[in-house]
N, C-alpha and C positions, 0 to 999 in steps of 0.2 A: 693698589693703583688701578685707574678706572682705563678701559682701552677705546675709542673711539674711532671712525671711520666718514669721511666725507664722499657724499657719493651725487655722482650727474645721476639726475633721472630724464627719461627721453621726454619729457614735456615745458611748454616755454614757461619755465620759471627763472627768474635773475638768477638766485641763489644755489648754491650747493646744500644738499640736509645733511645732520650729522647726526648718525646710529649706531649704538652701544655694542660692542663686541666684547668677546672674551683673551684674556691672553693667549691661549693657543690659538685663536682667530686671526689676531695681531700679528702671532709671530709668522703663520702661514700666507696673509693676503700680502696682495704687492700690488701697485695703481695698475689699472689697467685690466684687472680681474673681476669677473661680472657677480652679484649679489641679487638677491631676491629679494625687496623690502616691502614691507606695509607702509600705506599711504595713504591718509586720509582715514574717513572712516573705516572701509573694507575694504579699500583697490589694494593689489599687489601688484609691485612692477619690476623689470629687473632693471636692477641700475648698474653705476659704472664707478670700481673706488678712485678716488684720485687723491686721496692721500690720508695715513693710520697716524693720530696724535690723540695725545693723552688730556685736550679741554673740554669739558663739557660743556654744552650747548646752555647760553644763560636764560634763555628767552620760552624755550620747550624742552619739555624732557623728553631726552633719546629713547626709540624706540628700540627694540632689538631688531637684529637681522635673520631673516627667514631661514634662508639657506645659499650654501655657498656653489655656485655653479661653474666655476673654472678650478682646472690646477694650475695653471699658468697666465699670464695676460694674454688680452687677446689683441688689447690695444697697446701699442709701444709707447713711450714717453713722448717721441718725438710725435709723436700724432696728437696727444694732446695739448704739446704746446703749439702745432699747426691748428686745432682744433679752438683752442686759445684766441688765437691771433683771428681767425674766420671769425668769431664771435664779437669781437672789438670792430673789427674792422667795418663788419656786415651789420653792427647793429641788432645780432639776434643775441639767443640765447646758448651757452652748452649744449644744453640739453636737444634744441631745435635741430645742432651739427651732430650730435651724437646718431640722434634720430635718422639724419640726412646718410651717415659714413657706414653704419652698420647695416648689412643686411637684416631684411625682415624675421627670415630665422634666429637672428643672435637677440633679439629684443623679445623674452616671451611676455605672455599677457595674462593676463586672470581672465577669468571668464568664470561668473556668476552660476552657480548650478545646482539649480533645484529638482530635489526628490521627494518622493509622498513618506511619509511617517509611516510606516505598518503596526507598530507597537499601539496605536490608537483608534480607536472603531468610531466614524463621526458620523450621525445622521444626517442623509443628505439636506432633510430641511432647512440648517442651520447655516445654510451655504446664499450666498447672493448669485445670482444669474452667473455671472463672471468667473467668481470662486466656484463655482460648480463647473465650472468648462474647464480651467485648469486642473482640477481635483481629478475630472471625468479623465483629460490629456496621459494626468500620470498614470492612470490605469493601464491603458495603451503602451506607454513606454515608461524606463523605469528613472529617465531624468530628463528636465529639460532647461535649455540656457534662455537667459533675458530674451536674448533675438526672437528662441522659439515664440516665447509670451509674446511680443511684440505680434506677430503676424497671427497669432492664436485667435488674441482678442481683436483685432485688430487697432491696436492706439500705442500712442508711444510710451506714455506713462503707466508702466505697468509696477510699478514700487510699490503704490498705496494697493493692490489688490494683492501682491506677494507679503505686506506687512499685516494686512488682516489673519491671512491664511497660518500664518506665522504666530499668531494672538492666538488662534483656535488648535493650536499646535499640530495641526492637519500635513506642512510640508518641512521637511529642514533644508538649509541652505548653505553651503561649502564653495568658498573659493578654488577653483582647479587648474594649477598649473602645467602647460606642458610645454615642454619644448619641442621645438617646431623643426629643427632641422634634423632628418635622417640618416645615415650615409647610405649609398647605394650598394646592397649586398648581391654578390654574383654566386648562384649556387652550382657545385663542380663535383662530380662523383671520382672516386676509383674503385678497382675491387678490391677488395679487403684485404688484408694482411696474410691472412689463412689460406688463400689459395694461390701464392706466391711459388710454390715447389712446383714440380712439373705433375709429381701423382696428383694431389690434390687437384690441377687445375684439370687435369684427363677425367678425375671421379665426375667433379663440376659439367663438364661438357658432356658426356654420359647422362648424369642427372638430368642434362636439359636436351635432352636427342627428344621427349616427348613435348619440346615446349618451343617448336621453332623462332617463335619470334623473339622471346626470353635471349636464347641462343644468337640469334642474329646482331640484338642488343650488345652481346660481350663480345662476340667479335668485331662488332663496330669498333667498340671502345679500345680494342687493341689495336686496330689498324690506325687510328687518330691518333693513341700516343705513341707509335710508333715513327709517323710522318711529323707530330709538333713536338714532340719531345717537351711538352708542356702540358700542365692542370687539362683535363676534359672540362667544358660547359657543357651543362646537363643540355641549352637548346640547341649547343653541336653536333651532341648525340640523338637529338630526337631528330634532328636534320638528317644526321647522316645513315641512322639507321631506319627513318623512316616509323620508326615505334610510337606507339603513343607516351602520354604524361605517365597511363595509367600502370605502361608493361613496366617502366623504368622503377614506378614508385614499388611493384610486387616484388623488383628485384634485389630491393631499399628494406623494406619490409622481409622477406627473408634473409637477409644478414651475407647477401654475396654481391652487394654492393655498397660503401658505403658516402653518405654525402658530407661535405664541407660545405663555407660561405667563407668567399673572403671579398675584403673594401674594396672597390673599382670609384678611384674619381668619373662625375659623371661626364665632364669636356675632355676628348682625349685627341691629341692627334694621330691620323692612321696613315702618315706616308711614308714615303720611301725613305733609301739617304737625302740627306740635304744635299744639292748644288752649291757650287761656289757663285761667289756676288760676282756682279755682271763689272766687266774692266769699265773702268771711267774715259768718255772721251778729253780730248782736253779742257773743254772750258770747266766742264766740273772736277776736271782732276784741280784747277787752278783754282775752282769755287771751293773745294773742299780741303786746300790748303790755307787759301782766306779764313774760315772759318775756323782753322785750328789756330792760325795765328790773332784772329781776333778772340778767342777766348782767353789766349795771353794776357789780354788788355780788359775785357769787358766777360762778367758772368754772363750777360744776354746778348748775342748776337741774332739779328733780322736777316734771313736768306731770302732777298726779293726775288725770284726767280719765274720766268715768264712760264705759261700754263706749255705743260709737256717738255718742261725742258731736263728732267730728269733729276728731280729734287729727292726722291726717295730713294735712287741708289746711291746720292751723299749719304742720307740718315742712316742706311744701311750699314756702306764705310764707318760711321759714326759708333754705330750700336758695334760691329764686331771689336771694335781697338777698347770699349766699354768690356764687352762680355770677357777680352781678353782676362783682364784684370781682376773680373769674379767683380764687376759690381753689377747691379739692375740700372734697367732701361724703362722709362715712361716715355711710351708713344701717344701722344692723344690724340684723337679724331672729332672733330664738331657731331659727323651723324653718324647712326647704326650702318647705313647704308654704304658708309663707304669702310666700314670694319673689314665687311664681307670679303670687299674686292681685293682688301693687303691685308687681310690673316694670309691668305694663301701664298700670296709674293712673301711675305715674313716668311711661315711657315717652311717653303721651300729652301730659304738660305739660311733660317736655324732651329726647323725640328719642331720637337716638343718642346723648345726653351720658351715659346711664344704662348701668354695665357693671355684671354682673352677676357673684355668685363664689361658687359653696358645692361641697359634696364631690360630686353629682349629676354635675357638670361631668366631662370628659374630661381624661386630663393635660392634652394638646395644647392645650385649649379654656384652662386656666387660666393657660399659661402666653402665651397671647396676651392676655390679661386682665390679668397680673404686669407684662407688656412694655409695655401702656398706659397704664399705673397710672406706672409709672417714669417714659414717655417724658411725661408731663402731659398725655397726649394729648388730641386734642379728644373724642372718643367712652368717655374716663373719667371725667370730671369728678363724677357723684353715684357711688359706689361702694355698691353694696346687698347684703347678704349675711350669711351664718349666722356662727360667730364666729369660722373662719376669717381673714377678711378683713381682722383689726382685725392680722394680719400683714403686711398686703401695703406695698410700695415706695412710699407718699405720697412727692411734692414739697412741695406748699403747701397743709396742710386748714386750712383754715377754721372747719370745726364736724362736730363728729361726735354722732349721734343713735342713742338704744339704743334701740328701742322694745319696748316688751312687757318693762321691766328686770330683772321678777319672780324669768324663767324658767330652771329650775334647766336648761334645758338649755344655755345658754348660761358652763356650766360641764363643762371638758375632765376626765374620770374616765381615761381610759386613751387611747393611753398617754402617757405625758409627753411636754411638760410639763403639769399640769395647773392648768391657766388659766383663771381665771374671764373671759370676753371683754366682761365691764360693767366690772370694775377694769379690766385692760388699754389697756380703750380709755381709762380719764379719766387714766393714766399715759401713754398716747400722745399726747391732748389736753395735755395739762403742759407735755411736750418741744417740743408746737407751739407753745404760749403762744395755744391756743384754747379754744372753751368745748363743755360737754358738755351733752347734753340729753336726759335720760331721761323715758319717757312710761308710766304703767300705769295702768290703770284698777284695779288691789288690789296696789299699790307693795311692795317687800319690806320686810321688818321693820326692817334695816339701810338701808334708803335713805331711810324713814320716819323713822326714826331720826336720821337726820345733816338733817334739815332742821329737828327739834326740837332739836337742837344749834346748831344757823346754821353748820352745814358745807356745806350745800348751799340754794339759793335753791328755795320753793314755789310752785308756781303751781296751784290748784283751775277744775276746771271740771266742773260740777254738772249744767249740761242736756245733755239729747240733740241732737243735730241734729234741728232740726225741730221744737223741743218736743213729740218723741213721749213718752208715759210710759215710764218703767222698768219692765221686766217685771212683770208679776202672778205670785207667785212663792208656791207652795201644795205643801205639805208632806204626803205619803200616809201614812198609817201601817201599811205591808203586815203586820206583826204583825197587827192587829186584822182587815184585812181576807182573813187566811190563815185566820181563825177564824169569819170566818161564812165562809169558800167563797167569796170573790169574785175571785180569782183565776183565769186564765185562764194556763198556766203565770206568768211574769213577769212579765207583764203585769195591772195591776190595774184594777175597771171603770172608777174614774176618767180611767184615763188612756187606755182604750181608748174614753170614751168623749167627749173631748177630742178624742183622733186624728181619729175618724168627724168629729167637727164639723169640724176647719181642713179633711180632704180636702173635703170637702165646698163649703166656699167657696177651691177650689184652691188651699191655702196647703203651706207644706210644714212637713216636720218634721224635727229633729235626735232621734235616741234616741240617749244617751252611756252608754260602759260601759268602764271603764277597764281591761278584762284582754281581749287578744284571742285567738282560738282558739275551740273550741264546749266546752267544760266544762275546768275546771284540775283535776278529780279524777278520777279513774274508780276506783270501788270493786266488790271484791266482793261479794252479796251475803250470801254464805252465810259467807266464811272473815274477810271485813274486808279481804283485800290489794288492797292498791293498787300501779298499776305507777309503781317509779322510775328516775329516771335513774341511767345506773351511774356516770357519771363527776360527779353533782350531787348534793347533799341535797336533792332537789325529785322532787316527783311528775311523771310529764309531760302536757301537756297535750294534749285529743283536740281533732285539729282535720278535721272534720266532710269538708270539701270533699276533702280529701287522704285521708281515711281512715286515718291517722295519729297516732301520737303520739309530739308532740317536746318539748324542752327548751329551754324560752327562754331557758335561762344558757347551753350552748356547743352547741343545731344538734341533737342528738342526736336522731335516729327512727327510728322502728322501726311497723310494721304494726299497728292496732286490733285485738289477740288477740280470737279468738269464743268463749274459754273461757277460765277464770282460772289465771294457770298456777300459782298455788300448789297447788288441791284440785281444778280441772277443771272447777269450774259455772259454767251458761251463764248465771247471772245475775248481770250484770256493770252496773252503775248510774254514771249521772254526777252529778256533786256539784256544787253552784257553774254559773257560766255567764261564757259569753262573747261577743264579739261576735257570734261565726256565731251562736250559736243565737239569738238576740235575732233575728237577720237571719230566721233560720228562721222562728221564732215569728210576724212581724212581715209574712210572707210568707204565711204560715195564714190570719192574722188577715184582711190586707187583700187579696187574691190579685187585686181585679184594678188593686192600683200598683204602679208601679215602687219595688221595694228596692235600695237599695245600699250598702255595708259599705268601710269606708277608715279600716287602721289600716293596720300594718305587712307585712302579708300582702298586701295588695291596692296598695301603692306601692310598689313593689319597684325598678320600671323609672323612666328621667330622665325620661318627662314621666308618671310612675303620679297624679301631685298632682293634673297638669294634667285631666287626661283627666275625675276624678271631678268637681274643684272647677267645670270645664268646665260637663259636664253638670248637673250641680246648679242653675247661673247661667241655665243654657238651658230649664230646666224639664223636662229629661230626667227626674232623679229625684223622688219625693212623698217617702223617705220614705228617709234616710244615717243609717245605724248607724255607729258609729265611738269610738274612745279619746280621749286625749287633744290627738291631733294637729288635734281640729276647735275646742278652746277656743282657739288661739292667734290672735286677733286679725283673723279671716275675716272677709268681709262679706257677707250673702248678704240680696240685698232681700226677699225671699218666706218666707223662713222666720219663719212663725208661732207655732212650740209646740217648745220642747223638752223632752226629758223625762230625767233622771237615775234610772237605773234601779236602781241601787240606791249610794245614798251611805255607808251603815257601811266596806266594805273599805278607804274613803282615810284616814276619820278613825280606825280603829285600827288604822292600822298604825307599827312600832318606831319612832318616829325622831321627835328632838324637833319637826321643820317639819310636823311630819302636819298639826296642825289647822291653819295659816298657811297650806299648801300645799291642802288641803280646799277652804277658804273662796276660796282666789287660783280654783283649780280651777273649783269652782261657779258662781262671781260670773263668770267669763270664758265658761263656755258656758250660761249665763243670758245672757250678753248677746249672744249669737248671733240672739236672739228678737225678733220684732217691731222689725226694725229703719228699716222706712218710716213709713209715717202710722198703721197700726194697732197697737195696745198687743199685745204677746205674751205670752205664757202659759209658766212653765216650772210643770213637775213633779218633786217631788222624793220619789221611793218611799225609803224609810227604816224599818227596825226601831226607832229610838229619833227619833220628830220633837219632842222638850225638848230633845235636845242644843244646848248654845248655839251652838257655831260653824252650825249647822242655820237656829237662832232668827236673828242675825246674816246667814246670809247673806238670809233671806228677809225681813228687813227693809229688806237691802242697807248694814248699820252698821258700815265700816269702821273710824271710828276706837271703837268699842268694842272689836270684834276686837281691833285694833294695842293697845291699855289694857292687855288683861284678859293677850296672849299676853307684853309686855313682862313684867307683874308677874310671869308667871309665869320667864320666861329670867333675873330678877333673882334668883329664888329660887331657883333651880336653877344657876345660872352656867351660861350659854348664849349664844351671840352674839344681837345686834349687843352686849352686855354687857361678853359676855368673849371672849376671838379664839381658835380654836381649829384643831392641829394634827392631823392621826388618822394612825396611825401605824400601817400594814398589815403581819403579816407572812405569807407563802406557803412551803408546801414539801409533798410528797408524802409526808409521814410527817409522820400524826399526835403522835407521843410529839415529835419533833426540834420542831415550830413549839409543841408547849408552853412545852419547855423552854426553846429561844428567845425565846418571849415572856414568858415571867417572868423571865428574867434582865433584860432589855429594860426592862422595868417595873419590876423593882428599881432599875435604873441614872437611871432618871428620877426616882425617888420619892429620889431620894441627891439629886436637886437642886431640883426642881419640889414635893417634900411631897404634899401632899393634893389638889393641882392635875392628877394622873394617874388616869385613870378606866381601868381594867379591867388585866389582858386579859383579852379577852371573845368569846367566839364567837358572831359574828353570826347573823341569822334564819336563812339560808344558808350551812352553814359551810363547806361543799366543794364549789368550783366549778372540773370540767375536772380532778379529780382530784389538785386543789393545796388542801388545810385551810388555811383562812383563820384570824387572831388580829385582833382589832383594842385597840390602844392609844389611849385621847385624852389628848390634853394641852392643859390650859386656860389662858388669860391673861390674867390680872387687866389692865385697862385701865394701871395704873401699873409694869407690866413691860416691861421693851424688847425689843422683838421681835424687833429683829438679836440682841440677847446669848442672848434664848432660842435662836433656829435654831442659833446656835452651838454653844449644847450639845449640843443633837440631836444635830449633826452630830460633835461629837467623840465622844458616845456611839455613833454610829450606826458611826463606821469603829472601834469597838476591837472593837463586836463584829463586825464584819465580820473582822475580826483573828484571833477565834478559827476554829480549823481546824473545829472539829462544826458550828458555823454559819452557814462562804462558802456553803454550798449553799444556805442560805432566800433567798428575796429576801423584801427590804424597801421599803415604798412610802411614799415621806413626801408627801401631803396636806396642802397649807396650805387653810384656809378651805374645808374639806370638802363644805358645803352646798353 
């Protein structure tokens, strides 16, 4: 009888492959145990089984399998039937989710590696220019990989000068597998066995009376495990005894020390006992009884809760009556930056039970995180992290929490699969037969939505902690104040004279600007040119500190020209603003506080969050310029006054979430303000202060907003409404992604009608030198959503079918927002 094995490999193919195994293989693999297989010609990949039966493959013959690299799964069942569902759902492939769940260290790779033949003497004549440079390379060194060749020669196709060399039998060529993940080894001495008696240890110290430092070394070493009563680290002793590497290692080497290694996960937490959770006041003792009674009724309950009113010591309350019970907790976070601020609040009230999981982390670091999470370890139990994690190896959850549910970041754009990780998670919550708990103080329009439906249970909670007020919230009109002259650049006198007041009674302040760099334009003045990016439709941005001007669609910089290179005049003007200059300006203004700026330029590094959010809490800075990575749900006790510096750019911009996203926007760094006993102050400079979403947010009138923006998605067919698919298409010729996308759109409107909106070329149509098309396709609440994807997709492979069109790629987006 023959044994067979179906395995996902991490690349976008439809299909599962299936490869020949042996009965003891069969009897030993179980889904979710990772395999080595051959691919193609020569790739080697590791793949993923997902299921051992005895049909042979009718169409190819099964390959064998490489090698086996697990003894146990790594993936659980329930993660591939989540992994399942993500793939249907999203439109991708297995393999694209496989890709997306697994850390980089669990996926190894082949890599090509070439060595020189020595058994062969060739004359260098016989060699071509090329072949003689890589011939000359292996002399040098005794292998080299494709990449090397790449950069050697310099050209990308280096196959055909590896296949001549190969003919002349000059080099051989071996696929090299390794695996990529380490574990972190800590190396620890003691003295040996043998000088455990008291003579022996007197002969010893004797021996070493002519070797003082030798000597100083072992009494260190006694006096430490005397005080820890635990293993010595070799850099405890070199610390404490002051020794070098070198006196340690002679001690090593004569046989009156000897060394160990043992595993240390590399994330650990180092605090004290944990605190008890903070007593609830009434309104959340009353929210967090809602709460429990609404999951009676509903698997998802909405906690609307206004900004500082104390939503996280519900989730707390939540997570301990969870850990009671010995099951796991998913907490999830839209950004890195707000991990930072509640590890440590988690941390505090339970320990090392809290791991922690976002892209910041190191392979290595996640995959001791992955290994915990599987093994139900004790140091896994609450899981916290960005939307990553709603992939990771649960055993037994309990309850999983979205907090912040709003956040469109918390939706995957590139590259597949593109996953929104608020659905994902209440589809993983499902499979567990647990409940889901999302928390925003300006909820999205869809999750608003589903609780005026009685699809999801509502819980309100109205006061601040503390019964502080809701900010004082005052609307500038820099129009009127750019015409009498009160303007100070960007600054206008109200709000510079705001600032003077909170430094003053040392409070601090937030100034928000949602475009980072020092100007997004730089014009000429005399001819009008502006410099653009050559691979983007976009101008580039001058970013101050660097002296530079780059592209914030793909990297692109180039030097702050001192003369305009279209006509050559030196007066050269910036347009618009951005965080630096704001930083600048704010730096003029108050010169003698501290300014500091935290957007995407200034977090670059794993702890870049830490270090600002740090300082901030410490009373380092008076006075954090920053985007939008500071509305996301920070806590900072001290900050008094924030100020929006100019709010038009969010509300007009294309897209129908603009003013939902405006108001979410606003209302969350409004609520950054006065968040202890005294009331805070936000500023909102504006060209138009009647705009209602403006009028709305300074009222703080959410469900007007959610009214006015519904009636409008009703009139316009728009979600939460109508469900909508957007349908990307890319290629490097413009004339080819036209004519592509109108065929494309013909083929839709043959079955969807009036339900296909464009093709259209976005505000940016050329990004990285690929012309973008975009298609939507809309669905009426009473259409079936499987039967639509279907179409898609049968439209989507005929034209892939045609020859003029394999070369565009096609990107299919479910739920785009």
């Amino acid at each position: 009888m023959q044994y067979f094995i179906n395995v996902i490999l991490p690349i976008p193919l439809e299909k599962s492959f299936t490869y020949a195994i042996t009965k003891a293989e069969a009897d030993f693999l179980k889904p979710g145990i990772r395999v080595s297989v051959p691919f193609g010609k020569s790739k080697i990949y590791t793949a993923l089984v997902v299921e051992i039966h005895n049909t042979a493959p009718q169409i190819y013959e099964a390959k064998e399998i490489h090698q086996i690299l697990d003894e146990d799964p790594i993936v659980t069942e329930i993660q591939l039937k989540h992994w399942q569902w993500i793939a249907n759902y999203y439109m991708c492939t297995l393999g694209e989710v496989m890709r997306a769940a697994l850390p980089s260290a669990f996926i190894l790779e082949s890599e090509t590696v070439i060595s020189k033949n020595d058994e062969v003497t060739i004359d260098d004549e016989d060699f071509r220019d090329d072949e003689f440079i890589v011939y000359e390379a292996l002399h040098h060194q005794s292998s080299l990989k494709i990449q090397d060749l790449m950069s050697i020669l310099d050209k990308k196709n280096v196959l055909p000068v590896i296949k001549r060399l190969l003919e002349k039998n000059a080099i051989s060529v071996q696929e090299e597998i390794y695996e990529k993940y380490k574990p972190k080894l800590v190396r620890y001495v003691k003295l040996r066995a043998l000088f455990s008696s008291e003579n022996e240890l007197q002969k010893l110290m004797e021996g070493l009376s002519r070797a003082p430092k030798q000597r100083d070394v072992v009494m260190a070493l006694f006096s430490i495990s005397a005080q820890t009563k635990k293993p010595v680290k070799v850099s405890e002793l070199t610390n404490e005894s002051g020794a070098s590497a070198a006196i340690i290692k002679t001690l090593i080497d004569k046989g009156i020390l000897e060394e160990y290694h043992i595993q240390m996960d590399r994330v650990q937490y180092l605090g004290d006992d944990n605190e008890d959770s903070k007593l609830l006041n009434t309104y959340q003792d009353k929210a967090l009884n809602e709460v429990i009674q609404s999951f009676k009724n509903h698997n998802i309950t909405l906690l609307h809760g206004v900004t500082s009113s104390g939503k996280t010591e519900i989730y707390v309350k939540l997570i301990e009556d969870q850990l009671k019970v010995k099951k796991q907790v998913l907490y999830l976070l839209p950004e890195i930056a707000l991990t930072t601020q509640l590890v440590e609040r988690l941390q505090n009230y339970f320990g090392e039970q809290v791991a922690v999981f976002h892209s910041k982390y190191s392979s290595h670091e996640r995959v001791e995180v992955w290994n915990n999470v599987l093994n139900n370890a004790a140091t896994a139990q609450v899981i916290l992290g960005a939307r990553s994690s709603v992939l990771l190896p649960f055993q037994n959850l309990g309850l999983i929490i979205v907090d912040e549910e709003h956040e469109s970041s918390y939706k995957q754009f590139d590259p597949a699969p593109r996953y929104h990780a608020r659905d994902t998670a209440i589809v993983l919550a499902n499979i567990f037969k647990c409940k889901t708990l999302l928390g925003s103080a300006t909820p999205s329009l869809e999750s608003y939505y589903n609780t005026k439906q009685g699809k999801y249970g509502l819980v309100e909670l109205n006061q601040r902690y503390n019964d502080v007020m809701m900010p004082d919230i005052e609307l500038v009109d820099i129009k009127d104040k750019q015409k009498r002259k009160r303007m100070q650049g960007h600054f206008s006198d109200r709000l510079i004279e705001e600032m003077t007041e909170t430094l003053k009674n040392s409070h601090q302040i937030i100034l928000f600007q949602n475009r980072r760099g020092f100007s997004p334009i730089v014009e000429c003045n005399t001819c009008g040119h502006s410099p653009q990016c050559p691979n983007c439709d976009v101008s580039l941005t001058f970013h101050q500190y660097k002296n530079q001007l780059r592209c914030h669609y793909c990297g692109y910089n180039t030097v702050m020209p001192k003369t305009c290179d279209a006509c050559g005049s030196v007066e050269l003007d910036n347009k618009g603003f951005g965080t630096e200059q704001v930083e600048q300006e704010a730096k003029l203004l108050f010169p003698e506080h501290n300014v500091a700026r935290m957007d995407l330029d200034t977090t670059r590094g794993k702890y870049g969050y830490e270090k600002i959010i740090t300082a901030l809490e410490q009373g380092e800075i008076d006075i954090l310029v920053g985007t939008q990575m500071l509305t996301k749900g920070l806590d900072f006790r001290n900050v008094k006054l924030v100020g929006i510096m100019n709010a038009d750019n969010m509300l007009n911009f294309p897209d129908f979430r603009a003013h939902e996203r405006s108001y979410q926007l606003m209302a969350q760094v409004s609520g950054r303000a006065g968040r202890t006993d005294e009331r805070g102050k936000v500023l909102i400079q504006t060209y138009n202060p009647y705009h209602k979403i403006l009028q709305q947010v300074s009222t703080n009138n959410y469900l007007q907003m959610f009214e006015e923006q519904l009636d409008e998605r009703h009139i316009y067919k728009y979600p939460p409404v109508y469900r909508m698919i957007k349908i990307t298409l890319k290629h490097k010729e413009y004339n080819r992604v036209n004519v592509g996308a109108d065929w494309y759109a013909k083929s839709l409107r043959t079955v969807f009608d009036k339900h296909v909106l464009g093709p259209e070329f976005p505000p940016v149509a050329r990004i990285r030198n690929q012309y973008l098309k975009h298609i939507l396709v809309k669905i009426p609440q009473k259409q079936s959503l499987v039967k639509t994807k279907e179409a898609i997709i049968k439209i989507n492979n005929s034209f892939l079918s045609v020859k003029d069109f394999r070369a565009i790629r096609v990107i299919l987006n479910v739920d785009n927002y």
